[in-house]
C-alpha atoms as one frame of an Amber mdcrd trajectory, in Angstrom:
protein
 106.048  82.862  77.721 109.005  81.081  79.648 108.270  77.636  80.669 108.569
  78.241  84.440 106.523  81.948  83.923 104.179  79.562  82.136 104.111  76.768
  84.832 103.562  79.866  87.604 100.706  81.435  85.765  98.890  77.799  84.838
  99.072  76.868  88.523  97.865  79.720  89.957  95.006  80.812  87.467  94.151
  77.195  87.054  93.426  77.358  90.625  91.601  80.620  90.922  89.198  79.426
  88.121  88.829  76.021  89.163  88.284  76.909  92.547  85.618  79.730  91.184
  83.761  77.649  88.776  83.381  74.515  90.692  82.149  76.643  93.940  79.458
  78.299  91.391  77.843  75.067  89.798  77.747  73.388  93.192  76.120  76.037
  94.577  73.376  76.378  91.577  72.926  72.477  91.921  72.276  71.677  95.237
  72.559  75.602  97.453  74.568  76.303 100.758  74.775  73.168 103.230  76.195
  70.619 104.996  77.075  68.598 101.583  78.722  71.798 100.031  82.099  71.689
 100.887  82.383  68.051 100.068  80.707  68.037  96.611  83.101  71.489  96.123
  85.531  69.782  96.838  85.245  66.274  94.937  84.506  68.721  91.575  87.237
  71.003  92.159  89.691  68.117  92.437  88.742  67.051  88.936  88.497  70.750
  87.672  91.967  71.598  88.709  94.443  69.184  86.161  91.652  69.771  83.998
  92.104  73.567  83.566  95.371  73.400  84.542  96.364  71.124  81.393  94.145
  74.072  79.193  96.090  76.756  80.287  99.109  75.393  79.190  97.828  74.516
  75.763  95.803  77.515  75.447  97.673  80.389  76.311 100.671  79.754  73.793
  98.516  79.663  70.866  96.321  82.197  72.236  99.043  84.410  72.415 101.098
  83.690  69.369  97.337  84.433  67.677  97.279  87.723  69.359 100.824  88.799
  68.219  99.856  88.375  64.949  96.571  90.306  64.963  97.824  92.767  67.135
 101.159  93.194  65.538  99.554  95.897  62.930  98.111  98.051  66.012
């Protein structure tokens, strides 16, 4: 992947999923209410570098592993 295809792709899946998974686990911990959009919040700003900084480790290897298996298909 190019670095700035790369860059593009970690920022906005990073924020999808981060945005996603934070919303879920707040809402499984403590419902719908007046606290929700501030404990969202507070996770997602944590969640965000976090996955952000996976993606762009991840999806290199993860796809220099997959040319290899899938380069006999």
């Amino acid at each position: 992947m190019k670095t700035k295809r790369l860059l593009t792709f970690a920022f906005i899946m990073s924020f999808c999923t981060s945005t996603v998974v934070s919303a879920f686990i707040v809402l499984l911990k403590i419902g719908v209410g007046f606290e929700f959009f501030q404990k969202w919040f507070d996770r997602f700003l944590i969640a965000w570098p976090v996955v952000f900084c996976c993606i762009l480790i991840f999806v290199p290897i993860i796809n220099k592993l997959l040319d290899l298996v899938m380069k006999n298909e």
